[in-house]
N, C-alpha and C positions, 0 to 999 in steps of 0.2 A: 257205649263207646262208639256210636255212630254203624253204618251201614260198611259194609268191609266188601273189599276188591282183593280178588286174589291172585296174584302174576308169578309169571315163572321168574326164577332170576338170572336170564341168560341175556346177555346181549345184547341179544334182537330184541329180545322184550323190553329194554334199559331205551335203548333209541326210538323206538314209537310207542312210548309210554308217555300219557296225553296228562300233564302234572295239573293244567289250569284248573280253577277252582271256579273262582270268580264269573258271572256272564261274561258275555262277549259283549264289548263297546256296543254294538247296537242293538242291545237287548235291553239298555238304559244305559245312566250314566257311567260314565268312564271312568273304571277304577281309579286312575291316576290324579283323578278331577276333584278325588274326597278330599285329599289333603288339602291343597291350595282352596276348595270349599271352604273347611274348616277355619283357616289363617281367615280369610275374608268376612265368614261370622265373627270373630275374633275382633276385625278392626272395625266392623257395624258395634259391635257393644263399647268401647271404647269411643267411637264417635259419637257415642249416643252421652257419653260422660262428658265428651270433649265440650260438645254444645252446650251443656250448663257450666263448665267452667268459666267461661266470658258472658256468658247472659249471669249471671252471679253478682259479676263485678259492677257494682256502680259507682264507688267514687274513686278519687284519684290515688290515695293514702293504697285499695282494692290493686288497682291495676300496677301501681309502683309495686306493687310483694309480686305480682303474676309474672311483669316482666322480669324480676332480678333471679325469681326464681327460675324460669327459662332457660335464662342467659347462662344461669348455674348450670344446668343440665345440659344444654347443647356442651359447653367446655368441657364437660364432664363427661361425656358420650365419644370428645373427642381426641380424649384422652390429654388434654390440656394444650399449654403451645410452650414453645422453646425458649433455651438464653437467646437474647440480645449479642451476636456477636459481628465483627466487626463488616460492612457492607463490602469493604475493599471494593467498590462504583468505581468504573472508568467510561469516561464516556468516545466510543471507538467512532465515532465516524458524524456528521451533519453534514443535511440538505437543505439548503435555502429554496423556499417559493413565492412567489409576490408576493403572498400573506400571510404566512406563516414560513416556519422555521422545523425539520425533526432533527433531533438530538437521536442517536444509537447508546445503546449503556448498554454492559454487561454486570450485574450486582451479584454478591451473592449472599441468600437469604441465611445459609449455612456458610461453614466454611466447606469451600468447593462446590458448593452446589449452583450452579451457577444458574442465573435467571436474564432474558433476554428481553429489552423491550425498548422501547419508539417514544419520546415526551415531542408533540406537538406541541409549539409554542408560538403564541401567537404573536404578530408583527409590533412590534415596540413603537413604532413609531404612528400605530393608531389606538393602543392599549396600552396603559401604563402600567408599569409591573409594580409592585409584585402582583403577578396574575391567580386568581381562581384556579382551582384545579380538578378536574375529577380523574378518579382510577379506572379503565378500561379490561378487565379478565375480559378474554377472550371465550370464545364458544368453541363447539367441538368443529373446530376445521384444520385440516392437514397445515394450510396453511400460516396459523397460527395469525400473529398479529398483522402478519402480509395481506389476510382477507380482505380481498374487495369494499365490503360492508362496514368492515369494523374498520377500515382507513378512513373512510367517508364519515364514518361518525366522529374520528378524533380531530379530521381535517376543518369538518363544521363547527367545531366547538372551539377546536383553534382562533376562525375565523371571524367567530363572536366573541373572544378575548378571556377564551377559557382555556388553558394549556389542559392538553388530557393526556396524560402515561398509560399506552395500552403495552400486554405483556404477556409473553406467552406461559399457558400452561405447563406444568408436565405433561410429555406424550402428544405435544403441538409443537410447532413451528418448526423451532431452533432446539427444542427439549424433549427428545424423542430419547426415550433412557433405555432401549434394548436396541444396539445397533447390532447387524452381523461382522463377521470379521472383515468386508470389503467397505463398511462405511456406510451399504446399504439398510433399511429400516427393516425392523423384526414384527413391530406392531406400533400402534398407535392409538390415541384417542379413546375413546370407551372400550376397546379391548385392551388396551394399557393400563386404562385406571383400575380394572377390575382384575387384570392379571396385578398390579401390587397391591392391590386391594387387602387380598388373600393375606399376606402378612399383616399388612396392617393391622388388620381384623384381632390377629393373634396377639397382638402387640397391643392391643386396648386403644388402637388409633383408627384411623379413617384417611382413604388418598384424601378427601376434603381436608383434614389439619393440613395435608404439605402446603393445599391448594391455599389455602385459606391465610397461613403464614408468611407464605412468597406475597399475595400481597397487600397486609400489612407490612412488611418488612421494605415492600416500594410507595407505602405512604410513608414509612420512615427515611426513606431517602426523598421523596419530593416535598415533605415539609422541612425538610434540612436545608432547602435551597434559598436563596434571598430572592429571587426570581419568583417566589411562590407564597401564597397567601395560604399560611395552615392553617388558618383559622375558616376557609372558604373553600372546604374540601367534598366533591362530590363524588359516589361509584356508579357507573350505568355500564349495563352487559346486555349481552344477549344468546338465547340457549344453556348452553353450561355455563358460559360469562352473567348471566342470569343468576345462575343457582350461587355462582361465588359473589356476587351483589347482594344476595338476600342474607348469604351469611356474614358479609362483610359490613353492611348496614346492621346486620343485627347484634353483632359483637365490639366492630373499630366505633369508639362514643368520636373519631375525630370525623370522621361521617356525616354532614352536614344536609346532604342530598341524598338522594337514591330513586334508579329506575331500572327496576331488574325488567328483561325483557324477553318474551316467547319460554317462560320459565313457572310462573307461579300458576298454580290450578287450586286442586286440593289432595292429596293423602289418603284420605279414608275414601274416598269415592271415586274421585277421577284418573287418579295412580294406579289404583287398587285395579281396575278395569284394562288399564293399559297395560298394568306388571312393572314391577319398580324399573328403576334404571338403573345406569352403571353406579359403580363403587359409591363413588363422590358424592350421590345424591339419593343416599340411605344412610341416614343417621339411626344409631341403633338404641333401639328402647322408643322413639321418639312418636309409634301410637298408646305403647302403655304408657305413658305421662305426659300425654295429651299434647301431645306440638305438631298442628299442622302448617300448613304456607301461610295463611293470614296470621299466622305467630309471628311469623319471619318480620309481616310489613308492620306490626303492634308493639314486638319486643323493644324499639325506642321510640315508640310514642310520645310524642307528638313531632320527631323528627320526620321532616315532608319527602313521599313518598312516590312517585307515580310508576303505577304497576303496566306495563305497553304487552300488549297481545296481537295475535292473527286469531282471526275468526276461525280457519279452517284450519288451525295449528293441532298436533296429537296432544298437545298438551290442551285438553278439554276448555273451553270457551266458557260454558257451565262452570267449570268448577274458577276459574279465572273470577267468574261474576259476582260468584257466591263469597270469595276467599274478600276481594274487596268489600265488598256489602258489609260483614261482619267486621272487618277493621275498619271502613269508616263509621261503627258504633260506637267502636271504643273510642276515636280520633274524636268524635260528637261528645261523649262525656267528658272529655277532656276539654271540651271547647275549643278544639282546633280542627273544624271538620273540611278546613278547607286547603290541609295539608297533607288529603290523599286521594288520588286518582286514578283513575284507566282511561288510557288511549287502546284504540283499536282500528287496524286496519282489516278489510275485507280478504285474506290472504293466507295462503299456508305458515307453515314455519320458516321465520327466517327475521334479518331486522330491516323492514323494508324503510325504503326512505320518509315515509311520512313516520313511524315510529322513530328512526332516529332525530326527523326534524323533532319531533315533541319529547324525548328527551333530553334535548341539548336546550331547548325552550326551557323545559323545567329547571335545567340548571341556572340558565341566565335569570330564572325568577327569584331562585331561592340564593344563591350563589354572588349575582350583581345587583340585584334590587330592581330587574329588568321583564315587564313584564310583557311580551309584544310577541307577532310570530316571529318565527324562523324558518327562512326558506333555503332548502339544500340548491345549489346550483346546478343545471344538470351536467353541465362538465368540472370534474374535480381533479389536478395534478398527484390521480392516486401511482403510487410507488410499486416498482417491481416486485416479485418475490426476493431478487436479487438485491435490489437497493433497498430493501429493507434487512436483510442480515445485517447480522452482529459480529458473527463467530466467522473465521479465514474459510473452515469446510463448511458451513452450514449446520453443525451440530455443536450442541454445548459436551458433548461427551467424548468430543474429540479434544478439546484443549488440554490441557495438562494438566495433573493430577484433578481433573473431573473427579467428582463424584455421582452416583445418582441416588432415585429414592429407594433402591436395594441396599444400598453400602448405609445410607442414615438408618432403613431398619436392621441391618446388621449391628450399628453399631447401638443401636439403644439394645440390642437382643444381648447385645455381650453386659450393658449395665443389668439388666434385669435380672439374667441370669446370677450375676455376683449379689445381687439384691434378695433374690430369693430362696437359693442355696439352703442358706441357715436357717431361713422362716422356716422352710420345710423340714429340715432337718428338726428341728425344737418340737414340731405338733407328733402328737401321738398316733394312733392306727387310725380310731375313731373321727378325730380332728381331720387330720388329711382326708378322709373320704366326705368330711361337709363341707370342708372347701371345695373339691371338686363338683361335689353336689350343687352347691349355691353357683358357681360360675357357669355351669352347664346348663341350671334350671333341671334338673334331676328329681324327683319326688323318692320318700322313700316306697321302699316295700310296700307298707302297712296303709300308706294312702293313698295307693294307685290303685283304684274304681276295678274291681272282675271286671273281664270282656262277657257281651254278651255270644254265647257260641249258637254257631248256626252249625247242623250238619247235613253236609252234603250228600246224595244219593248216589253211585256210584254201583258197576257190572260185576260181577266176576270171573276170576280166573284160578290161578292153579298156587300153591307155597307157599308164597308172603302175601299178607294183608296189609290193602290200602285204606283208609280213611279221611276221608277231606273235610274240612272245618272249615270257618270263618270264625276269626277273632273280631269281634265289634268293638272297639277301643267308644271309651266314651263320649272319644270328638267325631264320630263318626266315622273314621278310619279304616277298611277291613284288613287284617292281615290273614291274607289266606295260609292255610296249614294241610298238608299231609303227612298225614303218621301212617309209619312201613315197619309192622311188626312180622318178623321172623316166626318160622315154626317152630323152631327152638331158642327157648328167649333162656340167656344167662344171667349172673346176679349183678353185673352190673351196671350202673344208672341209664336212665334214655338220655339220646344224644340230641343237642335242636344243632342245627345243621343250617348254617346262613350263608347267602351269596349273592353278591351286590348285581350278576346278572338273572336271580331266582334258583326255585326252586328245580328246572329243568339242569341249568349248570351245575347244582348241587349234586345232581339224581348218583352219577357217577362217586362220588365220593363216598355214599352213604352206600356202597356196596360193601366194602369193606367191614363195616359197622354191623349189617345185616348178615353177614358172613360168619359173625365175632356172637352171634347173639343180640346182638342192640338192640334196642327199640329206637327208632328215628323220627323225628319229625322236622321236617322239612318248611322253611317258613318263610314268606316273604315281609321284610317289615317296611313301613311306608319309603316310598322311593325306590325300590327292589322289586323286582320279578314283575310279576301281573301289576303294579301299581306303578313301575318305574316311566319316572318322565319319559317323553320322544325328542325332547327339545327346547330349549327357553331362549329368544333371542336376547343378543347382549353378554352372552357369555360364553364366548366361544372359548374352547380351551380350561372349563370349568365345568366338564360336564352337560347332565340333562335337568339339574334342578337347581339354577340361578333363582328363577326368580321364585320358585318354594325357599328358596335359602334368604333371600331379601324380605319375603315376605314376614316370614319367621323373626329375622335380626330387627324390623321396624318393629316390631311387637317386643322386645327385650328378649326375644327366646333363643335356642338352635337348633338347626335342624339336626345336629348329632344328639343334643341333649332329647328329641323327643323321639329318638330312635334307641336311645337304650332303655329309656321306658318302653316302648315296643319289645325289644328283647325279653326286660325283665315282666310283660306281664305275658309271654310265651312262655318262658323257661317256667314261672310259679305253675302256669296252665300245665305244663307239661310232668313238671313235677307232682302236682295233683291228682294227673287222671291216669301216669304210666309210671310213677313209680311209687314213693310214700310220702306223705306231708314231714315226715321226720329226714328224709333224702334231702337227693343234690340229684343237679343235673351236669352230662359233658357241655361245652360248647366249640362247634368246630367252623369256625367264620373264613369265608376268602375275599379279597377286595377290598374296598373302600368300606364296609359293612363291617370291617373287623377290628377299626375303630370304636363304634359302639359295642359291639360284645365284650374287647378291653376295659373299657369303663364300667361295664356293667359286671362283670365280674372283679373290678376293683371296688364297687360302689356298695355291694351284696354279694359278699364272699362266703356267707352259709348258704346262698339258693345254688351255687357251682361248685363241683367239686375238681375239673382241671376243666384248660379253655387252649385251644388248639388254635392259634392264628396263621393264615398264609398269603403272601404277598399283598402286605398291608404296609402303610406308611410307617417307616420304624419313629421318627422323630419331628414334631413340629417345628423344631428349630432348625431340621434340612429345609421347611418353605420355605424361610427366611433368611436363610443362609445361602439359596440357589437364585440366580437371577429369575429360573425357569422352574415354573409350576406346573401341572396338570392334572385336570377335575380335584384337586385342595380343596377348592371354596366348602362343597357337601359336608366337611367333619373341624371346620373353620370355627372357633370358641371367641367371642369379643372378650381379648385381657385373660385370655388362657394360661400366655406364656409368661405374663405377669406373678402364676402361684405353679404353677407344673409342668412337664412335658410328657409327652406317653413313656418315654423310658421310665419315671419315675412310679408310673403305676404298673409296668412292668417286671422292675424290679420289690415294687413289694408282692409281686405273687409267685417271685420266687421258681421253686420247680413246678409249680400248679400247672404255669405257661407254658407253651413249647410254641417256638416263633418259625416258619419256614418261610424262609425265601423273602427278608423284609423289602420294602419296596423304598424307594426316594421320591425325593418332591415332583419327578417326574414321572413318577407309575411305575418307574422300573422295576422288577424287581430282580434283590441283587444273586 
């Protein structure tokens, strides 16, 4: 049973009582650094599939099943798109300029949900309309469609007889969706997207659907116009405005053109390096079934393409090179190899002028039938922040009966709910715990690989005995363990003892236990104690494992589901070695970590005999119901709330459970 430490149980001995197991960070690699290792081997073998996926493909009849089946999956990933309901477009306000023309609209993609943007239209009396068009998403700036950059692009394309509708995001410009009660902004932009993220998630959607919707829903008002040529329809962006270009090229077939820009790399290599990014721009599943960025520029093949980069941009230049290269193969078996491109400037991130001169060129090639350069002017009549509003205060959340994207996943959480109710009600004991199984990625008992055990060397002391362990999970994972056996051990069962700050936070609790007779062991499972992130940028207000959780969700996984396997191959260890294979064990979980012990004692209800949770999220459907979330993302399920809620596995364990102090969507607890 390992090398044994003997301590007194006073106090003092409880406070400098030294729990770590694990080396210390510069004795090697970083505990913390296994997991998100592990995810990274994960997306190497998959890329390693990916690559013979399209080298596979040679003829056309080949690549038509590749792309439809994509197109299937992305929709499918993003949890599909919405009714058609009515635009109610007004258009609030125009500015005349020599040569060109902007139109203000206010649309809305939902009802109430209002969407804000600018149609550049170029001067009639040197282009005859009906004019070409392309769509403008914006990138991630405060400023939304008022940017400097992105005026200049819609002004040049104007100018050459292209009208272009740029339009802001959620969580930009005009569409800032968590105002404080003075008017003032609560968050924005990539802390936005990932702060609704989190429902999303739960709701089997993505902030990309909203994104992705709005604008579609503003190609359906600018091919409604007689002003406008639907049939001559182009998208170009850039950064975020990028990422919604690649999806909107790869799903809208009225799509004619496309130049995502400072946006496309690769997934499995140059993402992977970086660490995923906000909400928006993680689709989930989408390394297990092979879709990375050159999918994006391939999925409507031989529809013309041209991908604009910065050399010096964080979005990898490499992998920018590489993504292209592989799509113009396919573009080449197709025999249209001259319908995809890279432009590149020498430059950081951003859309600099010669990038936007070459993607407003590319439109006029594929769009007019024009193929010649384009030169930006260097002075352009760009527009204020102020003479670019829409909306009287500058917010679409102030108008009247506003909506945002809280109240839409409110209201799909209220259809699901009535939707699911009765499924659940109808499956049997066994049923319900495989549904839970399959949506979490859950293995059972029976197939979850022994850890390999390390034991640790350890002093001694005086009463109770220590014991330190490493659990070796088979992805390489360690879960460090201490077991605190009592001098006088009663009948019954050992306790495993979890807490989402470790095993030091635990130490206290487990007095009681050792007090009682217990056997205790004390555990950290990945993301907890000695392995607990310090930080992941991009997700403030989500915690210390964004981008373990992003890395995980690219992969089809979660990071809760590979946390109650952690429980569950503890709890079997501990049942084994301290008490009887024909036993149970307690479990006593505090925090975010009490999540997976939930599930883990709903999923394998013979390996526990009662599960003690305290100040733990009492309900999924509080994320979704609260404007305000805090660290959610960590126990976040894609389409969770589609088949359950935690009450639901709460209530089948009945008195097994005892719940202290549940917590809400903002930590609290109550």
């Amino acid at each position: 049973m390992g090398i044994l430490l003997l301590l007194a149980l006073t106090p003092l001995a409880a406070a400098q009582i030294n729990l770590r197991v694990l080396p210390n960070p510069e004795e090697g690699a970083h505990p913390k650094d296994l997991h998100p290792r592990w995810l990274r081997s994960e997306a190497a073998r998959h890329f390693e599939a990916w690559q013979g996926k399209w080298a596979d493909l040679t003829t056309r009849k080949d690549i038509e099943a590749r792309q439809t089946q994509l197109r299937l999956k992305l929709r499918d990933s993003l949890g599909g798109f919405f009714e058609r309901t009515p635009l109610n477009a007004r258009t609030v306000g125009t500015i005349d300029r020599a040569e060109h023309r902007v139109e203000k609209v206010i649309l809305e993609s939902h009802p109430g949900f209002h969407v804000t943007a600018a149609l550049f239209l170029p001067d009639p009396k040197k282009w005859s309309p009906p004019f070409p068009a392309v769509l403008v998403p914006c990138g991630h700036s405060r400023e939304g469609k008022a940017a400097d950059a992105y005026q200049r692009a819609c002004i040049l394309a104007a100018r050459n007889g292209i009208a272009a509708l740029i339009f802001d995001p959620v969580d930009q410009g005009e569409r800032i969706q968590l105002l404080r009660p003075g008017g003032g902004i609560h968050m924005w932009g990539t802390q936005g997207h990932t702060h609704a993220g989190v429902g999303c998630i739960l709701l089997g959607r993505n902030t990309a659907t909203y994104e992705i919707w709005d604008g579609m829903r503003c190609l359906d008002w600018l091919c409604a116009r007689e002003d406008i040529d639907g049939s001559r329809i182009g998208c170009m962006g850039n950064s975020g405005g990028g990422t919604q270009t690649a999806y909107l090229m790869a799903l809208d077939d009225r799509i004619k053109a496309a130049s995502p820009s400072c946006y496309i790399t690769n997934l499995y290599e140059r993402i992977l390096e970086l660490g995923p990014q906000d909400a928006e721009q993680n689709i989930f599943g989408q390394l297990a079934w092979h879709m990375d960025h050159a999918d994006y520029l391939v999925m409507r093949a031989p529809t013309p393409v041209l991908v604009c980069a910065a050399r010096r941009d964080f979005f990898d230049i490499r992998g920018t090179r590489d993504s292209v290269a592989a799509a113009q193969r396919v573009f080449g078996r197709l025999g249209h190899q001259g319908h995809i491109a890279l432009a590149e400037v020498d430059a950081a991130h951003g859309w600099h002028r010669g990038l936007r001169e070459a993607a407003v060129g590319w439109m006029a090639r594929w769009l007019q039938g024009r193929n010649e350069p384009i030169e930006e002017p260097d002075r352009l009549p760009v527009l204020t922040e102020q003479e670019m509003r829409c909306t009287p205060e500058g917010q679409v959340r102030q108008l009247p009966e506003s909506r945002s994207i809280y109240d839409l996943n409110r209201e799909l959480l209220r259809v699901e709910e009535a939707r699911r109710a009765p499924l659940w009600t109808q499956l049997d004991p066994p049923g319900r715990r495989e549904h839970v199984r399959q949506i979490c990625g859950i293995r059972s008992l029976e197939s979850l690989p022994y850890p390999r055990i390390e034991t640790k060397k350890l002093s001694r002391e005086e009463e109770t005995s220590l014991e330190q362990y490493v659990l070796w999970r088979e992805d390489g994972v360690p879960l460090p363990v201490v077991v605190a056996t009592p001098p006088n051990i009663g009948l019954d069962p050992p306790v495993l003892l979890l807490d989402i700050e470790g095993k030091t936070a635990a130490w206290k609790r487990a007095q009681k236990y050792l007090e009682a007779g217990r056997i205790v062991a004390l555990v950290d499972v990945r993301g907890s104690g000695e392995t607990r992130q310090t930080g992941q940028r991009y997700h403030r207000g989500q915690g210390n494992d964004g981008i373990d959780v992003y890395l995980a969700y690219l992969l089809g996984k979660s990071l809760l589901g590979l946390r109650v396997e952690d429980v569950l191959v503890a709890a079997r260890w501990l049942r084994e070695q301290y008490g009887s294979s024909e036993g149970s064990v307690d479990v006593d979980a505090r925090g975010a970590i009490g999540v997976p012990a939930l599930h883990a004692v709903f999923v394998e209800p013979g390996l526990f005999r009662q599960a003690r949770i305290e100040e733990c999220l009492e309900a999924w459907s509080d994320v979704v119901r609260s404007d305000h979330n805090q660290d959610q993302l960590q126990n976040a399920v894609h389409g969770a709330l589609r088949v359950y809620d935690l009450p639901d596995l709460a209530d089948a364990l009945g008195p097994r459970l005892t719940r202290l102090r549940p917590a809400d969507a903002s930590g609290r607890a109550r």
